[in-house]
N, C-alpha and C positions, 0 to 999 in steps of 0.2 A: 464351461468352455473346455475344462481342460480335460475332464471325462469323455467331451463328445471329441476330442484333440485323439485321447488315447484310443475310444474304439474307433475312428477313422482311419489312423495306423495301423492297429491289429486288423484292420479289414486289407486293408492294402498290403500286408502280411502274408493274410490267407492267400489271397487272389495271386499273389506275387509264388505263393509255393503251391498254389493247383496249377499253375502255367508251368511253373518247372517240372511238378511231378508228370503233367500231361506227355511232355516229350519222352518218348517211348526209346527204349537203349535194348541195341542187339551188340552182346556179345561176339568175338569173333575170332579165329583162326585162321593160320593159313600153312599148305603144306611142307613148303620149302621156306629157306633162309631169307630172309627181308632182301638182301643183296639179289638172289636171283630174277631176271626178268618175268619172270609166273610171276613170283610174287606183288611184283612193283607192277602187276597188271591189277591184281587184286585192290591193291592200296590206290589205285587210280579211281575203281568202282566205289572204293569207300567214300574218296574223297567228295565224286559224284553225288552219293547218297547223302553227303554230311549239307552238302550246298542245298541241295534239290530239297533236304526233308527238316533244313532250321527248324528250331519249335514246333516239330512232326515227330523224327524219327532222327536217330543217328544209333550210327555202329561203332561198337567201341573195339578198338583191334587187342586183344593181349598177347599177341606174339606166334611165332612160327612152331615148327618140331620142337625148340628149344622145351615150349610151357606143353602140349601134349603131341606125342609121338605123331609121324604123321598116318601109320597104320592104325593109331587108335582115335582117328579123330573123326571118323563116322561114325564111332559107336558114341563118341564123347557127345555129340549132335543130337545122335536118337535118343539115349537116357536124359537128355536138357543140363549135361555138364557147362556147355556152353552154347548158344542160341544160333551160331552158323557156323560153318567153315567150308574155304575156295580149296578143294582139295581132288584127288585124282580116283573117278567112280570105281577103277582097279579095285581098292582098296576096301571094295562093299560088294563086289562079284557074287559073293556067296546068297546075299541076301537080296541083290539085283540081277539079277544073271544077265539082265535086258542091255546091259552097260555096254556089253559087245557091240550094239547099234553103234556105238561112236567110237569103234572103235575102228570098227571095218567101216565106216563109211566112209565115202568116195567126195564128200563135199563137206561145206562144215554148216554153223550155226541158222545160218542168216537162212537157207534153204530149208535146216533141217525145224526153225521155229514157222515158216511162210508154210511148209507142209501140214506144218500138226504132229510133226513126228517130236518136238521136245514138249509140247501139253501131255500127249500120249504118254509120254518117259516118266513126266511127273507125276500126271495120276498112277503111276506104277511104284513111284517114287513112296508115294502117300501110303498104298494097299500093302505094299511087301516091308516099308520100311520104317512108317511115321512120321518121314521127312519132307519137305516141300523142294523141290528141284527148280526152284529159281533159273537159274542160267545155264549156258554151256557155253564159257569163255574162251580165249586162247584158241579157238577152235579151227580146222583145216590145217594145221600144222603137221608134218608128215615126220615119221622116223628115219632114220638110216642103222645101220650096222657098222663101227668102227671099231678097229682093230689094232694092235699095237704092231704086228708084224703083218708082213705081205699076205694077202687072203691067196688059200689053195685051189685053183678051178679042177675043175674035172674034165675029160677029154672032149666034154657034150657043152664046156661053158660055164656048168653049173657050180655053185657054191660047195665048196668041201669043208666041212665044220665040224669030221670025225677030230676028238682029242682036245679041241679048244676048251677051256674055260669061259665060261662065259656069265657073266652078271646077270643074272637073272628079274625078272620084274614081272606082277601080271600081269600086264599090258601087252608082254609079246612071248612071254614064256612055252604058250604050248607051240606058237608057232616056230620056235629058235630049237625046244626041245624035241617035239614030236618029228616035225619035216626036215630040220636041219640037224638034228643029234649033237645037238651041242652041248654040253656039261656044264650045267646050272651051276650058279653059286649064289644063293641069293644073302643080298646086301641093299641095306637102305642106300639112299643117293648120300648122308654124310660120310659113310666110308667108302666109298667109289674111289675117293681120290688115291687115299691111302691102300688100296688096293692094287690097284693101277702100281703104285710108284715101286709095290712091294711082289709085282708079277705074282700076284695070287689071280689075278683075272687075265686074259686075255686080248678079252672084247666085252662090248658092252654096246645096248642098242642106249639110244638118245635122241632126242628131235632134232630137229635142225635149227633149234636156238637154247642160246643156254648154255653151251658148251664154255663157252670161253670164261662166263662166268663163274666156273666152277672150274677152271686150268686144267680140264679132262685133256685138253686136248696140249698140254704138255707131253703127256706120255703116248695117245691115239694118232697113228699116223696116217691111218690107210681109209675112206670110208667107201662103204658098198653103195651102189647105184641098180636097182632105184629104189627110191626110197617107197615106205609101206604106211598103213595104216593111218589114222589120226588121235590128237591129245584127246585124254578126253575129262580136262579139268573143268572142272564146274566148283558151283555155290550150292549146298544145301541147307535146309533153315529147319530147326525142329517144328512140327510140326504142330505141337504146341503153344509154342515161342510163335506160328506166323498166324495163326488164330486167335491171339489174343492183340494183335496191331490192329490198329483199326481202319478202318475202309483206305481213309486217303494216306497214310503209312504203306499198305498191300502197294496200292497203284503207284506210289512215288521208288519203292523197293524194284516191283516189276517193271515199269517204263525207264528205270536207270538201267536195270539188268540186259533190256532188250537193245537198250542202245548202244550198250557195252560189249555185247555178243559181237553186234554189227563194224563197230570201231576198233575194238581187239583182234575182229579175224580180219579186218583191212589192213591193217599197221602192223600184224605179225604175219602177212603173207611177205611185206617188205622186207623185214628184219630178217627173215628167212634166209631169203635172197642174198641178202648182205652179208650177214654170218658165213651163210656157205662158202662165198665168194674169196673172203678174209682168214677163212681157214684154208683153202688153196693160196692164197698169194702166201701164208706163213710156212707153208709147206706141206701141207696133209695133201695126200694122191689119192683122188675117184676113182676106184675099180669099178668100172660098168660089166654088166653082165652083157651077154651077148642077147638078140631081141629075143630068139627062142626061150632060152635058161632064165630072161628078167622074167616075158609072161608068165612062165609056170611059178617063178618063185612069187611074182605077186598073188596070182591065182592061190597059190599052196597059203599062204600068209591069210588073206580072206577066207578062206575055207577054214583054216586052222581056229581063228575067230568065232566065225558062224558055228561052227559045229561046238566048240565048249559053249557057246552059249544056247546051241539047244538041246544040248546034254543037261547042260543046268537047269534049264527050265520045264525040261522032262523032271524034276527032282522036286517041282513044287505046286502044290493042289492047281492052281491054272491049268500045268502044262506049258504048251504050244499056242495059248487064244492070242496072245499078240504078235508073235514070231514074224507071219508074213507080214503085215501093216507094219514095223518097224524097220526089215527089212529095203521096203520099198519108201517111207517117208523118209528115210537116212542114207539113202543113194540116187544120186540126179543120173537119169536117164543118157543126158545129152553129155555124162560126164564118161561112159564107161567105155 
């Protein structure tokens, strides 16, 4: 009895640690500080993933910029440093050049997954990089331009940005630098603040949420109208790391993701709004361009975009093969 006692335990043992080993654990990063809104959008999807994939899947967070840089956390993802990271495709241009698609485009996720244009991104994602392109969250949120002192128009309306300092970022650099001659300084977003307080910068572009998060807008007074471009933060998974999950892990990862696209770009078109709203009642003053001087600066701002990205992609054995099909799946017709 008590032999058949002990292998009945060590059976229920076993069984008890094939069940725990079966649950599958993805590592994970994120680019900004737990505090800011991105991030606590990230940590929403987790939490998603952690309900939806019990004794499936769950993601294990270790931390922001703090544990790896946020410039180094693409690369951390494709070598299998760590198995994901919610971070800003900027920061992989070189080896995605395609990333421009969201950046210029004109709409956000929920269009650009119903198209086919973010499968498309991701098998690009896979060819050029290793990685799996899971999502594109946070998405349709637009930039502005704010400034610490009163912006300079020109006699035609248009933005005068000869002499500024300006924060640089890739996400709007060649269009700030090349069309508007603004004088780069580039800085990660944790020294932004201390930047700002210490008039090394001037201006600095930013979304239109999140600011207050980060008391940029203690020292920014002025913001330009109208506003450009979109976020273009996502999830990447090594590529590795999402080929070895198993079938119903994939579908629970991707049907959280897609839902999350949809409910992120709904909830941060609000927050938007609001933000903008509460930074006028606190004080900050909209400088609208005149109709003429906004079209051409949005015009110049899209082109600015498109064109380093098909610079870039002139630069890699493809080319040009997806240029137009991205183009046109990452901009709504009835939007331009």
């Amino acid at each position: 009895m008590k032999k058949h006692s002990l292998a009945f335990t060590a059976g229920l043992s076993m069984l008890f640690a094939a069940n725990a080993s079966a649950v599958q654990e993805i590592k994970a990063v994120h680019a900004f500080p737990s505090s800011l809104i991105y991030s606590q959008s990230f940590l929403e999807f987790v939490d998603k993933v952690n309900e939806a994939g019990e004794g499936v899947v769950q993601i294990r967070v270790l931390g922001g910029p703090e544990v790896i840089g946020l410039p180094q956390q693409p690369d951390a993802v494709r070598n299998g440093v760590v198995d994901m990271a919610y971070t800003a495709a900027s920061f992989y241009s070189g080896k995605v050049p395609e990333r421009d698609a969201l950046i210029s485009s004109n709409t956000n996720a929920v269009y650009a997954r119903e198209s086919g244009g973010i499968d498309l991104l991701n098998q690009i994602h896979q060819d050029k990089m290793g990685v799996y392109y899971l999502g594109w969250f946070d998405s349709g949120v637009n930039y502005n331009l704010y400034t610490i002192n009163e912006p300079t128009l020109n006699d035609d309306g248009s933005l005068d940005m000869s002499g500024i300092r300006l924060r640089s970022n890739p996400v709007y650099d060649a269009f700030f630098t090349d069309y508007l001659k603004a004088q780069p300084i580039s800085l990660p977003t944790t020294d932004v603040y201390s930047a700002l307080e210490r008039s090394i910068v001037d201006a600095t572009g930013w979304t239109q949420i999140g600011m207050q998060d980060l008391n940029w807008d203690k020292f920014l007074n002025y913001r330009i109208d109208p506003a450009f471009y979109s976020t273009d933060m996502g999830v990447i998974v090594n590529l590795d790391s999402w080929n070895e999950l198993t079938d119903e892990a994939k579908d629970i990862l991707q049907s959280v993701a897609i839902e999350h696209e949809r409910s992120s770009a709904e909830s941060f078109a609000e927050v938007a709004a609001e933000q903008q709203a509460e930074l006028e009642e606190n004080g900050m003053t909209p400088v609208k361009l005149s109709d003429e001087a906004a079209d051409k600066y949005l015009k110049a701002a899209k082109e600015a975009s498109l064109n380093r990205m098909r610079e870039r992609m002139e630069q890699h054995p493809d080319g040009l093969e997806n240029y137009d099909a991205l183009v046109e799946l990452f901009n709504d017709p009835a939007a331009q």
